[in-house]
C-alpha positions as CSV (number, residue, x, y, z in Angstrom):
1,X,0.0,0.0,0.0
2,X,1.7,3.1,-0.9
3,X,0.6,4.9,2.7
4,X,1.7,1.7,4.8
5,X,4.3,1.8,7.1
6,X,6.5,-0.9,5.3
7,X,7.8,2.4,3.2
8,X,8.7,4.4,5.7
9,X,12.1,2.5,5.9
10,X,12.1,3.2,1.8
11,X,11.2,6.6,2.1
12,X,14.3,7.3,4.9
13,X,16.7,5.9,2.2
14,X,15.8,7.8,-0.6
15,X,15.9,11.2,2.0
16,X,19.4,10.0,3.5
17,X,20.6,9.2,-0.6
18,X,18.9,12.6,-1.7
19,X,21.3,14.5,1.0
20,X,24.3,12.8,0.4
21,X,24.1,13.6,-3.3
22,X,23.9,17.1,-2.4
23,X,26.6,17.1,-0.3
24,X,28.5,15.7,-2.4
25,X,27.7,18.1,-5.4
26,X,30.5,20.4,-6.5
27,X,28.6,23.4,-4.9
28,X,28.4,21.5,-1.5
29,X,32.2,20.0,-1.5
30,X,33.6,20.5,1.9
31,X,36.4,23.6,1.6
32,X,39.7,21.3,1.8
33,X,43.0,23.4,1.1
34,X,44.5,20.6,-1.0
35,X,42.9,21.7,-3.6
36,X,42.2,25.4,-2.8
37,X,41.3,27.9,-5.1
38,X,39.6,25.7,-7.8
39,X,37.2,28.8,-8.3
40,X,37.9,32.6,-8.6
41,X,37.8,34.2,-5.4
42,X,36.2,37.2,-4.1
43,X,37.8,40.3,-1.4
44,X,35.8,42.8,-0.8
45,X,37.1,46.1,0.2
46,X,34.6,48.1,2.1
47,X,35.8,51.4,1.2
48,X,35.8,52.9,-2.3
49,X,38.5,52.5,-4.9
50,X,40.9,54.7,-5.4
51,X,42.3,55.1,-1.7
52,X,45.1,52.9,-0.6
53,X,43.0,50.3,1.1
54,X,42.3,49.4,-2.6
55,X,45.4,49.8,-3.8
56,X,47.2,47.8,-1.4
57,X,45.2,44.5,-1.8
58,X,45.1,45.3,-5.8
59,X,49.1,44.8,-5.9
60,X,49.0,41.5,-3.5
61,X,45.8,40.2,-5.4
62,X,47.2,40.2,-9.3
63,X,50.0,38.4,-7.8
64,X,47.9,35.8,-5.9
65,X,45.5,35.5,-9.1
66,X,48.4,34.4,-10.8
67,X,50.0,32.3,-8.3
68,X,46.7,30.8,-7.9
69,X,45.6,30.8,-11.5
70,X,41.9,31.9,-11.0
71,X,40.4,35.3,-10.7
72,X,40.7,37.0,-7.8
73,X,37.9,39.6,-7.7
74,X,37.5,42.7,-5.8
75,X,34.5,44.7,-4.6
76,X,34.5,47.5,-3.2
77,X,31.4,47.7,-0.8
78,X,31.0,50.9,0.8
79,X,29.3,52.7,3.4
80,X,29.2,52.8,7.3
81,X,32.9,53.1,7.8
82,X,33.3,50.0,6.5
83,X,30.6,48.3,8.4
84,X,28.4,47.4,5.4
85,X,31.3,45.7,3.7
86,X,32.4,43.5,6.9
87,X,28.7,42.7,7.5
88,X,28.4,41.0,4.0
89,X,32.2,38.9,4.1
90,X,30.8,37.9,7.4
91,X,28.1,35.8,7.1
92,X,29.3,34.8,3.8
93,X,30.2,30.5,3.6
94,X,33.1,29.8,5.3
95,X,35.2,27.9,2.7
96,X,37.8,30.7,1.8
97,X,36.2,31.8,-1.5
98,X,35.0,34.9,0.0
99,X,37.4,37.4,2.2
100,X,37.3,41.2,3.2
101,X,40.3,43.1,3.0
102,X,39.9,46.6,5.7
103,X,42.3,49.1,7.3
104,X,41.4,49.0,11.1
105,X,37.6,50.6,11.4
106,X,35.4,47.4,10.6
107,X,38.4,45.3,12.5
108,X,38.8,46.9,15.6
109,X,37.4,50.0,16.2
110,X,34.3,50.0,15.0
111,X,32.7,48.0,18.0
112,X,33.6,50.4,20.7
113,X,32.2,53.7,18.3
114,X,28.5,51.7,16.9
115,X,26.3,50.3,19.9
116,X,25.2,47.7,17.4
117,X,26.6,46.1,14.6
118,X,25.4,43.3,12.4
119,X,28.0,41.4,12.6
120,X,30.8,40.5,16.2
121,X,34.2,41.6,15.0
122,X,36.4,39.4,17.1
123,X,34.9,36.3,15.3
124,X,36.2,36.9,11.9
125,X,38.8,34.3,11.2
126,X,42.3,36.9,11.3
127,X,44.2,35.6,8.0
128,X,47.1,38.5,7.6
129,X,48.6,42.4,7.8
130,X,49.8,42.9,4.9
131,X,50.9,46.2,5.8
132,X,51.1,49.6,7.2
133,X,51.6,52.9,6.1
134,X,52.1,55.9,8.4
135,X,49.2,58.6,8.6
136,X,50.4,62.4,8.2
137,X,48.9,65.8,8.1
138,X,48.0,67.4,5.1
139,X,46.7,70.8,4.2
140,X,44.8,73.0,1.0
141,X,47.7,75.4,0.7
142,X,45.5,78.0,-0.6
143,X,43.3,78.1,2.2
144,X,45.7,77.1,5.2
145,X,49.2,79.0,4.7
146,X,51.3,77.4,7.0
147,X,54.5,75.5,7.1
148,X,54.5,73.3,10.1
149,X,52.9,71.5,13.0
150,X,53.1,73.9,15.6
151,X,52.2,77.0,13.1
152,X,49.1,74.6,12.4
153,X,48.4,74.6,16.0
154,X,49.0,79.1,15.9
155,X,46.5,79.0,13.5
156,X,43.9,76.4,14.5
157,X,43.7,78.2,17.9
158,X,43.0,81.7,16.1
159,X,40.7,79.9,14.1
160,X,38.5,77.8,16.7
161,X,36.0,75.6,14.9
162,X,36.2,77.0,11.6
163,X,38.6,75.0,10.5
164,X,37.0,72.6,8.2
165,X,39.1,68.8,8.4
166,X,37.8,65.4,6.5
167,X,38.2,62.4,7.2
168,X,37.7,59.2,5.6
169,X,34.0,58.9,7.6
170,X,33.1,58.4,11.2
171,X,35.3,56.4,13.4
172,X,38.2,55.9,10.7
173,X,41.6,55.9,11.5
174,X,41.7,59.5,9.6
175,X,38.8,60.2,12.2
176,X,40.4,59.3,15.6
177,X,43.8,60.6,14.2
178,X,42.3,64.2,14.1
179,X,40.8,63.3,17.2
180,X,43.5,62.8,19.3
181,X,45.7,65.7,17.7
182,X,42.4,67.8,18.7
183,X,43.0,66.6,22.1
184,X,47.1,67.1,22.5
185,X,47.2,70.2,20.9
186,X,44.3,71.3,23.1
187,X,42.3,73.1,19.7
188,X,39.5,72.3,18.1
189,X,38.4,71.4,14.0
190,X,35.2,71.1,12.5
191,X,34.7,67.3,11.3
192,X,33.2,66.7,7.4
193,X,33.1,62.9,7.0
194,X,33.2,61.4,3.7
195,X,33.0,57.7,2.3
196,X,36.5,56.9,2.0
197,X,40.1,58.2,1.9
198,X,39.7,59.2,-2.2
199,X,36.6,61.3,-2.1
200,X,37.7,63.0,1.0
201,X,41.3,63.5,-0.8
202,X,39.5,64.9,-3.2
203,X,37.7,67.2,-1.2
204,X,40.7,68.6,0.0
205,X,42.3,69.1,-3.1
206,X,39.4,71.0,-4.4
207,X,39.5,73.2,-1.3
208,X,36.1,72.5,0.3
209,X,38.0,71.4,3.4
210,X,40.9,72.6,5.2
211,X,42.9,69.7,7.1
212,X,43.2,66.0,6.6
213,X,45.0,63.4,8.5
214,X,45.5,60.1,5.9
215,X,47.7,57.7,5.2
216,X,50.7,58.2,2.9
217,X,49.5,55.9,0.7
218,X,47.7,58.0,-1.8
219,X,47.8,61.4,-0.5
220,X,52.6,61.6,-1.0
221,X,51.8,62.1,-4.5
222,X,49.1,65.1,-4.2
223,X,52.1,66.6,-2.1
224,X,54.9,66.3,-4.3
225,X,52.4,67.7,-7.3
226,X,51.7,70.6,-5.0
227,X,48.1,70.1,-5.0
228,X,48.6,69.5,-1.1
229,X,51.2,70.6,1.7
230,X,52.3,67.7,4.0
231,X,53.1,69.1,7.5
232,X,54.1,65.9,9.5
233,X,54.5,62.4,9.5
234,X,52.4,60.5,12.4
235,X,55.0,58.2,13.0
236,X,56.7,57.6,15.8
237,X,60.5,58.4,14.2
238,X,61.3,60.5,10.8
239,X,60.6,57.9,7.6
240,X,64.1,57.5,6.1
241,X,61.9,57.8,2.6
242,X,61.3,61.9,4.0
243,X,64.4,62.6,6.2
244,X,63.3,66.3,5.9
245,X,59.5,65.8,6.7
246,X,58.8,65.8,10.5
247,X,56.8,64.1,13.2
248,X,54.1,64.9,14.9
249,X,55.2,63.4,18.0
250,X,58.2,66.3,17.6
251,X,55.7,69.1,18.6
252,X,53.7,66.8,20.6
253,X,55.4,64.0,22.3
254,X,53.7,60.7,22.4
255,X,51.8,60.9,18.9
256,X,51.8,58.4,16.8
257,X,49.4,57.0,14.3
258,X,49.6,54.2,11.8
259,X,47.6,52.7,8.8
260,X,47.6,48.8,8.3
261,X,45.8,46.7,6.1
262,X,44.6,43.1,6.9
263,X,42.9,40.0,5.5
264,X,40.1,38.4,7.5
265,X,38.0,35.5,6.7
266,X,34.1,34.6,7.7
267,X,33.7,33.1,11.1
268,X,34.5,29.0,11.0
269,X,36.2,29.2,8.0
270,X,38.5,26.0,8.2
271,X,42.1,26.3,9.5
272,X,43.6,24.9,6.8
273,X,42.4,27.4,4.3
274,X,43.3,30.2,6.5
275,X,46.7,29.0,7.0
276,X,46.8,28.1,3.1
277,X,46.1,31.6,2.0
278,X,48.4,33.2,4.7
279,X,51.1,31.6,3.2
280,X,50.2,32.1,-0.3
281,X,49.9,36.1,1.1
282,X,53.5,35.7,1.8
283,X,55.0,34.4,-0.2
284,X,53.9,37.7,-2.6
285,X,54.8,40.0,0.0
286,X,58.4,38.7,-0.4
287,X,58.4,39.7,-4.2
288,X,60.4,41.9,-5.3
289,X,57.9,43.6,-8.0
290,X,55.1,43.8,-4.9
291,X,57.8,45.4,-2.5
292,X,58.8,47.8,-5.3
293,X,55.0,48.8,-5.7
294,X,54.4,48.8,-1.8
295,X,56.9,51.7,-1.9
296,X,55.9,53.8,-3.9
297,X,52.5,54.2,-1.3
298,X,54.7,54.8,2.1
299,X,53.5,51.3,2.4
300,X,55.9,48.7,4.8
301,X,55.1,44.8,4.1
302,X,54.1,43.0,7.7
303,X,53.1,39.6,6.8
304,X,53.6,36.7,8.8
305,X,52.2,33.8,10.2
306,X,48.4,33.4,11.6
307,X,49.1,33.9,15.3
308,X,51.3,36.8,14.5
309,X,48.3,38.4,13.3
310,X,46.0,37.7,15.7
311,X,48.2,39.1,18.5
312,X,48.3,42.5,16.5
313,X,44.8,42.8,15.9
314,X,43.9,41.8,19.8
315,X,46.4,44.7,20.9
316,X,45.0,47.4,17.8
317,X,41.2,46.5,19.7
318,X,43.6,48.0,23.2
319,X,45.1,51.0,21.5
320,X,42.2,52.2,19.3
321,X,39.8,51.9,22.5
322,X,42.2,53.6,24.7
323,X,42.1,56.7,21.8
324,X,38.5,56.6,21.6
325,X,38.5,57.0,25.8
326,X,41.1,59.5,25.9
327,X,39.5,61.6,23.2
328,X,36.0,61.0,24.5
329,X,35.4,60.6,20.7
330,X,31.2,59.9,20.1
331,X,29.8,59.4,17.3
332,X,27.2,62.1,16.2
Protein backbone atom coordinates (compact mmCIF):
# COMPACT_ATOMS: atom_id res chain seq x y z
CA UNK A 1 0.00 0.00 0.00
CA UNK A 2 1.66 3.15 -0.95
CA UNK A 3 0.56 4.86 2.70
CA UNK A 4 1.71 1.69 4.75
CA UNK A 5 4.27 1.80 7.14
CA UNK A 6 6.53 -0.88 5.31
CA UNK A 7 7.76 2.37 3.21
CA UNK A 8 8.73 4.44 5.69
CA UNK A 9 12.14 2.50 5.90
CA UNK A 10 12.13 3.23 1.83
CA UNK A 11 11.18 6.57 2.09
CA UNK A 12 14.26 7.27 4.91
CA UNK A 13 16.69 5.91 2.22
CA UNK A 14 15.84 7.85 -0.64
CA UNK A 15 15.87 11.20 2.04
CA UNK A 16 19.45 10.03 3.51
CA UNK A 17 20.62 9.18 -0.57
CA UNK A 18 18.91 12.59 -1.73
CA UNK A 19 21.33 14.52 1.03
CA UNK A 20 24.31 12.77 0.38
CA UNK A 21 24.15 13.58 -3.32
CA UNK A 22 23.92 17.09 -2.42
CA UNK A 23 26.59 17.11 -0.25
CA UNK A 24 28.49 15.71 -2.40
CA UNK A 25 27.69 18.14 -5.36
CA UNK A 26 30.54 20.36 -6.48
CA UNK A 27 28.65 23.42 -4.89
CA UNK A 28 28.41 21.46 -1.51
CA UNK A 29 32.21 20.03 -1.52
CA UNK A 30 33.58 20.46 1.92
CA UNK A 31 36.43 23.62 1.65
CA UNK A 32 39.73 21.32 1.76
CA UNK A 33 42.97 23.40 1.06
CA UNK A 34 44.47 20.64 -1.02
CA UNK A 35 42.89 21.75 -3.56
CA UNK A 36 42.20 25.45 -2.78
CA UNK A 37 41.34 27.87 -5.13
CA UNK A 38 39.65 25.74 -7.83
CA UNK A 39 37.21 28.85 -8.35
CA UNK A 40 37.91 32.61 -8.56
CA UNK A 41 37.81 34.18 -5.43
CA UNK A 42 36.20 37.16 -4.14
CA UNK A 43 37.83 40.26 -1.38
CA UNK A 44 35.83 42.79 -0.85
CA UNK A 45 37.06 46.14 0.18
CA UNK A 46 34.62 48.08 2.09
CA UNK A 47 35.82 51.35 1.22
CA UNK A 48 35.84 52.93 -2.31
CA UNK A 49 38.52 52.51 -4.89
CA UNK A 50 40.92 54.66 -5.40
CA UNK A 51 42.25 55.05 -1.68
CA UNK A 52 45.06 52.94 -0.56
CA UNK A 53 42.99 50.31 1.08
CA UNK A 54 42.32 49.42 -2.55
CA UNK A 55 45.41 49.78 -3.83
CA UNK A 56 47.20 47.79 -1.40
CA UNK A 57 45.20 44.47 -1.81
CA UNK A 58 45.14 45.31 -5.84
CA UNK A 59 49.13 44.85 -5.90
CA UNK A 60 49.00 41.51 -3.51
CA UNK A 61 45.83 40.22 -5.41
CA UNK A 62 47.23 40.23 -9.31
CA UNK A 63 50.02 38.42 -7.76
CA UNK A 64 47.94 35.84 -5.87
CA UNK A 65 45.51 35.50 -9.07
CA UNK A 66 48.43 34.43 -10.79
CA UNK A 67 50.00 32.26 -8.27
CA UNK A 68 46.69 30.79 -7.93
CA UNK A 69 45.55 30.75 -11.54
CA UNK A 70 41.86 31.95 -10.99
CA UNK A 71 40.40 35.32 -10.69
CA UNK A 72 40.74 36.99 -7.80
CA UNK A 73 37.86 39.65 -7.69
CA UNK A 74 37.54 42.75 -5.83
CA UNK A 75 34.54 44.65 -4.56
CA UNK A 76 34.53 47.47 -3.25
CA UNK A 77 31.42 47.67 -0.84
CA UNK A 78 31.01 50.91 0.80
CA UNK A 79 29.26 52.67 3.38
CA UNK A 80 29.21 52.76 7.29
CA UNK A 81 32.92 53.12 7.81
CA UNK A 82 33.30 49.98 6.55
CA UNK A 83 30.62 48.28 8.44
CA UNK A 84 28.39 47.44 5.43
CA UNK A 85 31.29 45.74 3.66
CA UNK A 86 32.38 43.50 6.94
CA UNK A 87 28.72 42.66 7.50
CA UNK A 88 28.41 41.02 4.00
CA UNK A 89 32.18 38.92 4.08
CA UNK A 90 30.84 37.89 7.42
CA UNK A 91 28.10 35.76 7.07
CA UNK A 92 29.33 34.76 3.79
CA UNK A 93 30.20 30.48 3.60
CA UNK A 94 33.13 29.84 5.29
CA UNK A 95 35.20 27.87 2.71
CA UNK A 96 37.83 30.72 1.84
CA UNK A 97 36.17 31.84 -1.52
CA UNK A 98 35.00 34.92 -0.01
CA UNK A 99 37.40 37.42 2.15
CA UNK A 100 37.30 41.25 3.24
CA UNK A 101 40.33 43.13 3.03
CA UNK A 102 39.88 46.63 5.68
CA UNK A 103 42.30 49.13 7.33
CA UNK A 104 41.37 48.99 11.05
CA UNK A 105 37.61 50.55 11.39
CA UNK A 106 35.43 47.37 10.56
CA UNK A 107 38.38 45.30 12.51
CA UNK A 108 38.80 46.86 15.56
CA UNK A 109 37.41 49.99 16.22
CA UNK A 110 34.28 50.05 15.04
CA UNK A 111 32.69 47.98 17.98
CA UNK A 112 33.60 50.41 20.72
CA UNK A 113 32.18 53.70 18.28
CA UNK A 114 28.54 51.66 16.88
CA UNK A 115 26.33 50.35 19.88
CA UNK A 116 25.18 47.74 17.43
CA UNK A 117 26.63 46.06 14.57
CA UNK A 118 25.38 43.31 12.41
CA UNK A 119 28.04 41.39 12.58
CA UNK A 120 30.78 40.48 16.16
CA UNK A 121 34.22 41.65 14.98
CA UNK A 122 36.38 39.40 17.08
CA UNK A 123 34.91 36.25 15.32
CA UNK A 124 36.19 36.86 11.90
CA UNK A 125 38.82 34.28 11.21
CA UNK A 126 42.31 36.88 11.26
CA UNK A 127 44.17 35.59 7.97
CA UNK A 128 47.09 38.46 7.60
CA UNK A 129 48.62 42.35 7.82
CA UNK A 130 49.78 42.86 4.86
CA UNK A 131 50.91 46.17 5.75
CA UNK A 132 51.11 49.55 7.21
CA UNK A 133 51.55 52.92 6.07
CA UNK A 134 52.10 55.95 8.40
CA UNK A 135 49.24 58.55 8.57
CA UNK A 136 50.36 62.38 8.21
CA UNK A 137 48.89 65.83 8.09
CA UNK A 138 48.02 67.41 5.05
CA UNK A 139 46.70 70.78 4.22
CA UNK A 140 44.79 72.99 0.96
CA UNK A 141 47.74 75.37 0.72
CA UNK A 142 45.50 78.04 -0.55
CA UNK A 143 43.25 78.08 2.22
CA UNK A 144 45.70 77.13 5.24
CA UNK A 145 49.24 78.99 4.69
CA UNK A 146 51.29 77.42 7.01
CA UNK A 147 54.45 75.48 7.09
CA UNK A 148 54.50 73.28 10.10
CA UNK A 149 52.90 71.49 13.02
CA UNK A 150 53.14 73.95 15.57
CA UNK A 151 52.21 76.99 13.15
CA UNK A 152 49.14 74.65 12.41
CA UNK A 153 48.38 74.56 16.01
CA UNK A 154 48.96 79.10 15.87
CA UNK A 155 46.50 79.00 13.49
CA UNK A 156 43.86 76.35 14.51
CA UNK A 157 43.72 78.24 17.94
CA UNK A 158 42.97 81.68 16.08
CA UNK A 159 40.74 79.92 14.09
CA UNK A 160 38.49 77.82 16.69
CA UNK A 161 36.01 75.61 14.94
CA UNK A 162 36.17 77.03 11.56
CA UNK A 163 38.56 74.96 10.53
CA UNK A 164 37.00 72.57 8.20
CA UNK A 165 39.10 68.82 8.42
CA UNK A 166 37.76 65.38 6.52
CA UNK A 167 38.22 62.43 7.22
CA UNK A 168 37.71 59.20 5.57
CA UNK A 169 33.95 58.85 7.56
CA UNK A 170 33.05 58.36 11.23
CA UNK A 171 35.32 56.43 13.40
CA UNK A 172 38.23 55.88 10.66
CA UNK A 173 41.64 55.86 11.46
CA UNK A 174 41.67 59.52 9.58
CA UNK A 175 38.82 60.17 12.23
CA UNK A 176 40.36 59.26 15.62
CA UNK A 177 43.75 60.57 14.18
CA UNK A 178 42.31 64.16 14.08
CA UNK A 179 40.82 63.35 17.24
CA UNK A 180 43.53 62.83 19.32
CA UNK A 181 45.68 65.68 17.65
CA UNK A 182 42.41 67.80 18.71
CA UNK A 183 42.99 66.60 22.09
CA UNK A 184 47.09 67.09 22.55
CA UNK A 185 47.21 70.20 20.86
CA UNK A 186 44.29 71.35 23.06
CA UNK A 187 42.31 73.09 19.70
CA UNK A 188 39.46 72.28 18.13
CA UNK A 189 38.36 71.39 14.04
CA UNK A 190 35.18 71.11 12.47
CA UNK A 191 34.70 67.26 11.34
CA UNK A 192 33.22 66.66 7.42
CA UNK A 193 33.13 62.95 7.02
CA UNK A 194 33.21 61.40 3.72
CA UNK A 195 33.04 57.67 2.30
CA UNK A 196 36.46 56.85 2.03
CA UNK A 197 40.13 58.22 1.91
CA UNK A 198 39.73 59.20 -2.16
CA UNK A 199 36.55 61.28 -2.09
CA UNK A 200 37.67 63.05 0.96
CA UNK A 201 41.26 63.48 -0.84
CA UNK A 202 39.49 64.92 -3.23
CA UNK A 203 37.70 67.22 -1.21
CA UNK A 204 40.69 68.63 -0.04
CA UNK A 205 42.30 69.14 -3.07
CA UNK A 206 39.44 71.02 -4.35
CA UNK A 207 39.50 73.16 -1.30
CA UNK A 208 36.12 72.50 0.27
CA UNK A 209 38.04 71.43 3.40
CA UNK A 210 40.89 72.64 5.16
CA UNK A 211 42.94 69.75 7.10
CA UNK A 212 43.22 66.01 6.60
CA UNK A 213 44.96 63.39 8.49
CA UNK A 214 45.45 60.08 5.91
CA UNK A 215 47.68 57.65 5.21
CA UNK A 216 50.67 58.17 2.88
CA UNK A 217 49.52 55.95 0.74
CA UNK A 218 47.72 57.98 -1.78
CA UNK A 219 47.76 61.42 -0.48
CA UNK A 220 52.57 61.57 -0.98
CA UNK A 221 51.82 62.10 -4.50
CA UNK A 222 49.15 65.13 -4.17
CA UNK A 223 52.06 66.61 -2.09
CA UNK A 224 54.87 66.27 -4.25
CA UNK A 225 52.44 67.72 -7.26
CA UNK A 226 51.75 70.64 -4.98
CA UNK A 227 48.12 70.05 -4.95
CA UNK A 228 48.59 69.47 -1.14
CA UNK A 229 51.18 70.63 1.66
CA UNK A 230 52.34 67.75 3.99
CA UNK A 231 53.15 69.07 7.51
CA UNK A 232 54.07 65.87 9.48
CA UNK A 233 54.47 62.37 9.50
CA UNK A 234 52.38 60.51 12.42
CA UNK A 235 54.99 58.19 12.98
CA UNK A 236 56.68 57.59 15.82
CA UNK A 237 60.50 58.44 14.16
CA UNK A 238 61.32 60.47 10.79
CA UNK A 239 60.56 57.92 7.62
CA UNK A 240 64.06 57.53 6.06
CA UNK A 241 61.91 57.77 2.60
CA UNK A 242 61.28 61.87 4.01
CA UNK A 243 64.40 62.58 6.23
CA UNK A 244 63.29 66.32 5.92
CA UNK A 245 59.54 65.79 6.68
CA UNK A 246 58.77 65.79 10.46
CA UNK A 247 56.82 64.05 13.25
CA UNK A 248 54.06 64.91 14.93
CA UNK A 249 55.23 63.41 17.96
CA UNK A 250 58.23 66.27 17.61
CA UNK A 251 55.73 69.08 18.60
CA UNK A 252 53.74 66.76 20.62
CA UNK A 253 55.38 63.99 22.26
CA UNK A 254 53.73 60.65 22.43
CA UNK A 255 51.76 60.95 18.94
CA UNK A 256 51.76 58.39 16.85
CA UNK A 257 49.35 57.04 14.35
CA UNK A 258 49.64 54.15 11.79
CA UNK A 259 47.64 52.68 8.84
CA UNK A 260 47.57 48.85 8.25
CA UNK A 261 45.76 46.69 6.08
CA UNK A 262 44.61 43.11 6.94
CA UNK A 263 42.89 40.02 5.49
CA UNK A 264 40.13 38.41 7.48
CA UNK A 265 37.97 35.54 6.67
CA UNK A 266 34.13 34.58 7.71
CA UNK A 267 33.69 33.05 11.11
CA UNK A 268 34.49 28.96 11.00
CA UNK A 269 36.24 29.19 7.98
CA UNK A 270 38.47 25.99 8.18
CA UNK A 271 42.06 26.34 9.50
CA UNK A 272 43.58 24.85 6.80
CA UNK A 273 42.42 27.37 4.34
CA UNK A 274 43.31 30.15 6.46
CA UNK A 275 46.74 29.02 7.00
CA UNK A 276 46.76 28.09 3.07
CA UNK A 277 46.09 31.58 2.05
CA UNK A 278 48.38 33.16 4.69
CA UNK A 279 51.08 31.61 3.21
CA UNK A 280 50.21 32.13 -0.27
CA UNK A 281 49.85 36.06 1.12
CA UNK A 282 53.53 35.68 1.83
CA UNK A 283 54.99 34.40 -0.20
CA UNK A 284 53.85 37.71 -2.60
CA UNK A 285 54.84 39.98 0.01
CA UNK A 286 58.36 38.68 -0.38
CA UNK A 287 58.41 39.65 -4.23
CA UNK A 288 60.42 41.94 -5.32
CA UNK A 289 57.90 43.58 -7.99
CA UNK A 290 55.10 43.76 -4.89
CA UNK A 291 57.83 45.39 -2.50
CA UNK A 292 58.83 47.79 -5.27
CA UNK A 293 54.99 48.84 -5.67
CA UNK A 294 54.41 48.76 -1.82
CA UNK A 295 56.86 51.70 -1.89
CA UNK A 296 55.92 53.81 -3.93
CA UNK A 297 52.51 54.22 -1.31
CA UNK A 298 54.68 54.76 2.14
CA UNK A 299 53.52 51.29 2.44
CA UNK A 300 55.94 48.69 4.85
CA UNK A 301 55.10 44.84 4.11
CA UNK A 302 54.13 43.03 7.66
CA UNK A 303 53.07 39.63 6.75
CA UNK A 304 53.56 36.67 8.80
CA UNK A 305 52.25 33.84 10.24
CA UNK A 306 48.35 33.44 11.59
CA UNK A 307 49.12 33.91 15.29
CA UNK A 308 51.32 36.75 14.48
CA UNK A 309 48.26 38.41 13.29
CA UNK A 310 45.98 37.74 15.68
CA UNK A 311 48.17 39.07 18.54
CA UNK A 312 48.29 42.51 16.55
CA UNK A 313 44.82 42.78 15.92
CA UNK A 314 43.89 41.84 19.84
CA UNK A 315 46.39 44.72 20.86
CA UNK A 316 44.95 47.35 17.75
CA UNK A 317 41.19 46.49 19.66
CA UNK A 318 43.59 48.00 23.15
CA UNK A 319 45.11 51.01 21.48
CA UNK A 320 42.18 52.20 19.33
CA UNK A 321 39.78 51.93 22.53
CA UNK A 322 42.18 53.64 24.67
CA UNK A 323 42.05 56.67 21.84
CA UNK A 324 38.53 56.64 21.63
CA UNK A 325 38.50 57.01 25.82
CA UNK A 326 41.06 59.51 25.91
CA UNK A 327 39.52 61.57 23.17
CA UNK A 328 35.95 61.03 24.47
CA UNK A 329 35.41 60.56 20.71
CA UNK A 330 31.20 59.86 20.15
CA UNK A 331 29.80 59.44 17.26
CA UNK A 332 27.22 62.10 16.17
Amino acid sequence: MPGSKANIPVRRQLAFLALLLALLSPGHTPARASDFPNRPVKIVVPFPAGGTADAILRIVADWLSRKWNQPVVIENRTGGAGNVGAEQVYHAAPDGYTLLSSPPPPLVINHNLYPKLGYDPTRFEPVIVMAQVPNAVMVNPQNIKVSNVPELIAFLKGNSDRTICATQGNGTTSHLTSELFQSMAKVKLRHIPYRGSAPALQGLVAGEVDVMFDNLGVSLALAQAGKLKLLAVASSTRLPSLPNVPTIAETLPGFESVTWYGIVAPPNTPKDIVEKINADMNEALRRPEVLDHFKKLSAVAFGGPVDKTSKYMREEVERWAAVIRSANIELP
